[in-house]
C-alpha positions as CSV (number, residue, x, y, z in Angstrom):
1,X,55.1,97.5,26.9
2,X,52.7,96.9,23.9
3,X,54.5,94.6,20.9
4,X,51.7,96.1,18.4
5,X,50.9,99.5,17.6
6,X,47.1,98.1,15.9
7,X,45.5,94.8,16.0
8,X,42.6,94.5,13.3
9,X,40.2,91.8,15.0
10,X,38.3,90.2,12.1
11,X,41.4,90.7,9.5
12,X,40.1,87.8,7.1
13,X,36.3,89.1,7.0
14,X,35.8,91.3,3.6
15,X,36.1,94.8,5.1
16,X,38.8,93.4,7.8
17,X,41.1,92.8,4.1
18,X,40.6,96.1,2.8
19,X,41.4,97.4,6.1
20,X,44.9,95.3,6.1
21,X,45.4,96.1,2.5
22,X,45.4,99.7,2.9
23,X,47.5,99.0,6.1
24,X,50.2,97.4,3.8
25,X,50.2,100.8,2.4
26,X,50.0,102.9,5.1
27,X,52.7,100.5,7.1
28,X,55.0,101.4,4.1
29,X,54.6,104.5,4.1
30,X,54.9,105.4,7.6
31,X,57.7,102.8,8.5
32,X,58.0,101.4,12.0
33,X,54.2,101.1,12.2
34,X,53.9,97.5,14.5
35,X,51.0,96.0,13.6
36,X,49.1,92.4,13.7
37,X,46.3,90.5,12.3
38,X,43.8,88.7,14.3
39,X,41.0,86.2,13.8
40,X,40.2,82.6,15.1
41,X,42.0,80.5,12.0
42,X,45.8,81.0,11.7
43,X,45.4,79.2,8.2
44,X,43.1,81.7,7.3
45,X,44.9,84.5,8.4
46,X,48.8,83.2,6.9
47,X,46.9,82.7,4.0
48,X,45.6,86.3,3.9
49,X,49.2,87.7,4.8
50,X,50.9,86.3,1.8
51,X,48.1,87.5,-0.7
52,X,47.8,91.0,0.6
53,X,51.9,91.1,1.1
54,X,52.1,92.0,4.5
55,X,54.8,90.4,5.5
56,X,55.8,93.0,8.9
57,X,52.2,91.9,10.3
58,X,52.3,89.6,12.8
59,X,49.2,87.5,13.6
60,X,47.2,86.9,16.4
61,X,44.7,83.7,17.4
62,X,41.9,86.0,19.3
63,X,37.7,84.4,19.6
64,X,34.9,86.2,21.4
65,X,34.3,82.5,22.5
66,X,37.6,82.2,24.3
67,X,37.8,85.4,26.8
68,X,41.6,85.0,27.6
69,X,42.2,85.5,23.6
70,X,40.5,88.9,24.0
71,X,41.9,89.7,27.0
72,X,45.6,88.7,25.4
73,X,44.4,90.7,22.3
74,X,43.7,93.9,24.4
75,X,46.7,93.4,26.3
76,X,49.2,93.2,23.3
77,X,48.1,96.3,21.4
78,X,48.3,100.3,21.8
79,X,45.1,100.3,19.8
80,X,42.8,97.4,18.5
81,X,40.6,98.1,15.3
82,X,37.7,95.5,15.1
83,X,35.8,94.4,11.8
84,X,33.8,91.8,13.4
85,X,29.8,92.6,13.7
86,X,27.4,92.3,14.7
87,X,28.8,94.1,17.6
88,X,26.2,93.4,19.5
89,X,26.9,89.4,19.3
90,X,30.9,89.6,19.3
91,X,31.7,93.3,20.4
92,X,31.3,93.4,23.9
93,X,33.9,91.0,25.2
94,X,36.2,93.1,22.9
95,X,35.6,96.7,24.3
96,X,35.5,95.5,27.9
97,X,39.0,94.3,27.6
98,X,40.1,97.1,26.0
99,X,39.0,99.4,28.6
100,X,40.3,97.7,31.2
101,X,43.3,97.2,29.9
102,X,43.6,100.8,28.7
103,X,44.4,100.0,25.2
104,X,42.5,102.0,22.3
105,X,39.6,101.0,20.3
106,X,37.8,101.4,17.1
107,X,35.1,99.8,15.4
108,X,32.3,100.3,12.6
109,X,29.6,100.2,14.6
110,X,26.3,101.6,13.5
111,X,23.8,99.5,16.6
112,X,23.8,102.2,18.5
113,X,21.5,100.4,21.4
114,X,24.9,98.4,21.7
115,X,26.5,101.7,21.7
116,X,24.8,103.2,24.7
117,X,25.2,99.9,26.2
118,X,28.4,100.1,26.4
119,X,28.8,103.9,27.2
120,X,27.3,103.3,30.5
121,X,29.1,100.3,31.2
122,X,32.6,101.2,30.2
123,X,32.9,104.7,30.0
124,X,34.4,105.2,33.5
125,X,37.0,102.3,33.3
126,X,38.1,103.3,30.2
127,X,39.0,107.0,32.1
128,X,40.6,105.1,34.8
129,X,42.7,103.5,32.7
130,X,43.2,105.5,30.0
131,X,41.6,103.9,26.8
132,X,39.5,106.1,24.1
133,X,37.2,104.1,22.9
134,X,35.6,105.4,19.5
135,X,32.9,103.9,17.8
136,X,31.4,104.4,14.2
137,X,34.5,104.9,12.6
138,X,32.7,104.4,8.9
139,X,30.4,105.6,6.1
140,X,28.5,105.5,10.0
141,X,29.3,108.2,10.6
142,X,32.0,110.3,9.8
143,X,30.9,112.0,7.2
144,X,27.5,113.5,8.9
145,X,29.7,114.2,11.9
146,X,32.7,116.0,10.3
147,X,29.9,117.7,7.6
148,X,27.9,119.2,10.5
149,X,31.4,120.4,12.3
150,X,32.5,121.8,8.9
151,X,29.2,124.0,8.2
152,X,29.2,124.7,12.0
153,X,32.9,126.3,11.6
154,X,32.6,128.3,9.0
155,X,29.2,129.7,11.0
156,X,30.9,130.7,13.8
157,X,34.0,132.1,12.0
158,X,31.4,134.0,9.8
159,X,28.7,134.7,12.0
160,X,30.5,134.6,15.9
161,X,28.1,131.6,16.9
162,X,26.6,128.1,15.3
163,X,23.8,127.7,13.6
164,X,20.7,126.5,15.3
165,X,18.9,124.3,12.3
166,X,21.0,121.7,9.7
167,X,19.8,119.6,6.8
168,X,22.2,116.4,6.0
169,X,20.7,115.9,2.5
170,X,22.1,113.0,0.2
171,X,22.6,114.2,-3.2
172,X,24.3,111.0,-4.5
173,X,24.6,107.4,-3.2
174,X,26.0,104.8,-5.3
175,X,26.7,101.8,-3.4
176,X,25.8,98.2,-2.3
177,X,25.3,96.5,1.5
178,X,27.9,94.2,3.0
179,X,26.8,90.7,4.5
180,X,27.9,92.0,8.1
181,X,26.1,94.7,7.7
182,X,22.8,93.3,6.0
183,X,23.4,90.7,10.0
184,X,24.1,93.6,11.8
185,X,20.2,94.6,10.5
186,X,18.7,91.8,11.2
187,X,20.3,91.6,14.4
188,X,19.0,94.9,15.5
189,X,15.9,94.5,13.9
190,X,15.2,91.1,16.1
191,X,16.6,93.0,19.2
192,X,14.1,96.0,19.1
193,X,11.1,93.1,17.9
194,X,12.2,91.8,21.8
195,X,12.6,94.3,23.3
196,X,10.4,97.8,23.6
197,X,13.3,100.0,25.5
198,X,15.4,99.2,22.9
199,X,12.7,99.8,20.0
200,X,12.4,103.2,21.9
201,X,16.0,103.7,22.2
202,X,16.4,103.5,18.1
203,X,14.1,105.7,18.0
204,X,15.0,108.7,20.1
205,X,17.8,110.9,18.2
206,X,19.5,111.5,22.0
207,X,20.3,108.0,22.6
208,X,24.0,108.6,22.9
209,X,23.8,111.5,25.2
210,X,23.0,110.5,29.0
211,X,22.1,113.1,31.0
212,X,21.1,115.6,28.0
213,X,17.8,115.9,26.0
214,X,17.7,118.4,23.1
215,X,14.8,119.6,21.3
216,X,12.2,118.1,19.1
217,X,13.7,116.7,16.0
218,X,12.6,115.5,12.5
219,X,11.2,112.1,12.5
220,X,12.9,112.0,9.5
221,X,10.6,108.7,8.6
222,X,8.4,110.4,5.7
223,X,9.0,111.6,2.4
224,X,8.1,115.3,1.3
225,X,9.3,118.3,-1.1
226,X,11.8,121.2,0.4
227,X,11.7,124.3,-1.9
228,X,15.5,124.5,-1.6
229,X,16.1,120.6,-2.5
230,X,13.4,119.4,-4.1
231,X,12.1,115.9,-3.3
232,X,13.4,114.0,0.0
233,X,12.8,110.4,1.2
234,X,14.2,109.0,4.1
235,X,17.6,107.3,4.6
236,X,17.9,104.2,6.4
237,X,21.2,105.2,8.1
238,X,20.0,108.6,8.8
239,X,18.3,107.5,12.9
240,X,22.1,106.5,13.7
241,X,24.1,109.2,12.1
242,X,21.6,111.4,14.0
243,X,22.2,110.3,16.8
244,X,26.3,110.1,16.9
245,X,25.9,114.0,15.6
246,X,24.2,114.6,18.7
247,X,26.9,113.2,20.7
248,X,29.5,114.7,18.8
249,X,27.8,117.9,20.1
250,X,27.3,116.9,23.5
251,X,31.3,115.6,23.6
252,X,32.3,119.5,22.2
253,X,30.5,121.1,25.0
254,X,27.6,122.1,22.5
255,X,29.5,124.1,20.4
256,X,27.0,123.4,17.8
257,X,24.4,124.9,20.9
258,X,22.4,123.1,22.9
259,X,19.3,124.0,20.7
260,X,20.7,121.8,17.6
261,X,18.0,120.7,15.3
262,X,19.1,118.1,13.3
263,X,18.5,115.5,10.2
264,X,19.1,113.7,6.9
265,X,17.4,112.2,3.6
266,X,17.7,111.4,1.0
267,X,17.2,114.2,-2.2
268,X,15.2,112.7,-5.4
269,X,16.1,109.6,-6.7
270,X,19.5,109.0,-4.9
271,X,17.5,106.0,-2.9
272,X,19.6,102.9,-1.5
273,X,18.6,99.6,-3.7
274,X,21.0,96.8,-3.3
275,X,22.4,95.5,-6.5
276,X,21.1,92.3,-8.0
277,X,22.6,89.5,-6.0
278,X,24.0,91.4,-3.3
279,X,25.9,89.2,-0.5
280,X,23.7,88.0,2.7
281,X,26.8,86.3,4.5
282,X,29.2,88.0,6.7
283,X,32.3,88.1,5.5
284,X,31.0,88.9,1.8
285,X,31.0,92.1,-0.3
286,X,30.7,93.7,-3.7
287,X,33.4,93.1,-6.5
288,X,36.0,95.2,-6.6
289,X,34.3,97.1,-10.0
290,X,31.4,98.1,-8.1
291,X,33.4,99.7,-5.3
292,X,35.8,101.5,-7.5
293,X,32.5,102.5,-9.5
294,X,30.3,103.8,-5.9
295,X,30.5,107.4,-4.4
296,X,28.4,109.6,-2.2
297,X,27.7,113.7,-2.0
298,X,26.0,114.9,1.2
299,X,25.1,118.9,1.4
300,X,25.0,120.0,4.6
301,X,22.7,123.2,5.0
302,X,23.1,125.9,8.2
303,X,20.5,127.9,8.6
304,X,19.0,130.5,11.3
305,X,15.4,131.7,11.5
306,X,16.8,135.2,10.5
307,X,17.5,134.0,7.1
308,X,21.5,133.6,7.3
309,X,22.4,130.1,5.7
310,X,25.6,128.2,5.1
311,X,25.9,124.8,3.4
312,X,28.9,122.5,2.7
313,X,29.6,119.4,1.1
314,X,31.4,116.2,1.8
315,X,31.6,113.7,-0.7
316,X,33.8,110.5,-2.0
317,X,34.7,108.7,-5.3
318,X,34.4,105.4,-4.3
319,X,32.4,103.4,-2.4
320,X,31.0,104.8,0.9
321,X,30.6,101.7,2.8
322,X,33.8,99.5,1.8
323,X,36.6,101.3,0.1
324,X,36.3,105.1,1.8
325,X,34.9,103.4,5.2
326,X,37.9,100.9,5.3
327,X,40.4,103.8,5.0
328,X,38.3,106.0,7.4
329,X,38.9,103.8,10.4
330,X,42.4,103.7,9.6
331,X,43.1,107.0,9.4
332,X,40.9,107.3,12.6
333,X,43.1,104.9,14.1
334,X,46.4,106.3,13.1
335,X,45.0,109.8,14.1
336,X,43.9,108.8,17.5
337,X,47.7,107.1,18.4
338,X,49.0,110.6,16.9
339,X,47.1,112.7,19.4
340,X,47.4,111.7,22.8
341,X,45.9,114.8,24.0
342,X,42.8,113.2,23.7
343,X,41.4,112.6,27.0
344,X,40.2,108.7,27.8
345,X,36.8,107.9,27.6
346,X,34.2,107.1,25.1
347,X,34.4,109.4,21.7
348,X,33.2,109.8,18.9
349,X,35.7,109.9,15.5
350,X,34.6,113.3,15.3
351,X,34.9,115.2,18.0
352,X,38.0,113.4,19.3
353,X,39.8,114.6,16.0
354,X,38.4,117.5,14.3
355,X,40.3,118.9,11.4
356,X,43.0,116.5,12.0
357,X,40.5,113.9,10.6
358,X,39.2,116.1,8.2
359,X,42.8,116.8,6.8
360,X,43.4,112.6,7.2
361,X,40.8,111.8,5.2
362,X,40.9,114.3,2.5
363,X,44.4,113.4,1.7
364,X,44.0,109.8,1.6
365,X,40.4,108.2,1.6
366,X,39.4,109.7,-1.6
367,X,37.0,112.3,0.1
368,X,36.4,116.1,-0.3
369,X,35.2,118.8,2.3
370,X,34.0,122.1,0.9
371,X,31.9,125.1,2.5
372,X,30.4,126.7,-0.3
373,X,29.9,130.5,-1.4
């Protein structure tokens, strides 16, 4: 018997508040919801639970450094939501008891070398005992998933199949990097600077699908001028949403078709440039102001040789990477305990859920999915 329905490892860190904050919320909202914090320092996190007014959390002591923590974590919880990065330094530990203790798992993940990593190590325990384990549950990458799924729909309702060739193209960006994400960089960065295999593995948009190798796609790494768009640049996030698309496909049976050509930039002057005196430590993030003033627009454009083309839009008012991603992995949690129709194994957010996440997160994190006429 579980005592919590969601543990959120890392709760003190600056995107582990926002996620408890919004599970105050969600907690009140929903009523009955057990749920816990976790993190190494019970000051910290007593400290945090008065602030944030969570008094029905309870808390757990839990360190990557002390296995049986983990293990206790995994154990206690029908689900466990984890803030702390760089996965590739703390994550591990965390999904391996999780699979083998058949509990549910999400994350933010965007090292997607630490991602296939753990696909082939964990995939079959985690069917054997039953956990879904779901990475890039964030700004990385939801919205390229469920964008691609939503132009892809409307093809086949319109057309009677998918379209072979889509554009992710940013239209607007306004937002600033975390520290754990500026570390998760470096740490990647220092990884693929080790190691070739896993400078190749970054590099090849069917990382995340074993077994399956599409065809030739956009590098993606140059900047040019599309008659449609205008100018385009490339988008530092763009390799990983790539390649979770790709698996999203491979996990729906290609319904998108096994010939799926796709990538993103980003359109004109909508390039990433941190804001003066951005946080470097982990743990850190922009004020409150600067979230509440951030947003992003992606167009996602169908097309077929023959000329038939479809686009749609997905887009937020606030900031992609803190305040929309924090109550994306939420809702991606809550969504996953909803549907257990959902067959173990390693997911992504998007093809796990579908339109149920589409629906989740157009009600409540601020974002807006549209095919357009």
């Amino acid at each position: 018997m579980h005592t919590h329905d969601i543990v959120v490892y890392g709760a003190t860190g600056f995107t582990g508040r926002l996620v408890c904050e919004y599970l105050v919320e969600r907690s009140a909202e929903l009523g009955g919801l057990r749920w816990a914090m976790a993190g190494r320092s019970i000051e910290k996190l007593e400290n945090l639970r008065h602030e944030i007014g969570a008094d029905g959390a309870a808390l757990l002591v839990a360190d990557t450094a002390d296995p049986a923590s983990i293990d206790a974590m995994a154990a206690s919880a029908r689900l466990v939501l984890t803030t702390v990065g760089p996965y590739q330094l703390y994550g591990s530990p965390v999904v391996a008891a999780c699979a083998a203790a058949g509990t549910d798992y999400v994350d933010l993940c965007g090292e997607p070398h630490w991602m296939r990593a753990m696909i082939d190590e964990h995939s079959a325990a985690a069917r054997q005992s039953g956990a879904r384990i779901l990475f890039s549950c964030g700004f990385d990458s939801i919205p390229s998933e469920l964008g691609v799924w939503t132009v892809q729909r409307a093809a086949i309702e319109r057309f009677g199949e998918p379209l072979p060739r889509v554009r992710g193209r940013l239209t607007t960006f306004v937002g600033g990097p975390g520290g754990g994400s500026m570390a998760s960089g470096r740490a990647t960065a220092e990884a693929a600077a080790d190691d070739p295999a896993i400078a190749a593995l970054l590099a090849d948009p069917f990382a995340l699908t074993p077994g399956f190798v599409g065809p030739p796609q956009p590098s993606g790494s140059e900047a040019g001028s599309e008659p449609d768009v205008g100018a385009v640049r490339p988008f530092f996030l763009a390799p990983t949403d790539v390649q979770n698309v790709h698996r999203s496909n491979l996990l729906l049976g290609h319904r998108y078709g096994a010939d799926l050509v796709y990538d993103e930039m980003l359109v004109g002057e909508s390039a990433f440039t941190p804001p003066p005196g951005a946080p470097l430590a982990p743990g850190e993030g922009p004020s409150t102001a600067a979230m509440n003033d951030g947003s992003f627009e992606t167009v996602f454009i169908g097309s077929h040789p023959d000329g038939r083309e479809l686009r749609a839009v997905v887009a937020s008012s606030k900031d992609p990477g803190f305040l929309t991603t924090s109550r994306m992995v939420v809702e991606t949690a809550l969504g996953l305990l909803e549907r257990q129709d959902v067959a173990p194994g390693v997911w992504t957010p998007g093809a796990a859920l579908e339109g149920d996440l589409v629906n989740r997160l157009a009600e409540r994190a601020f974002m807006t999915f549209a095919v357009l006429d």
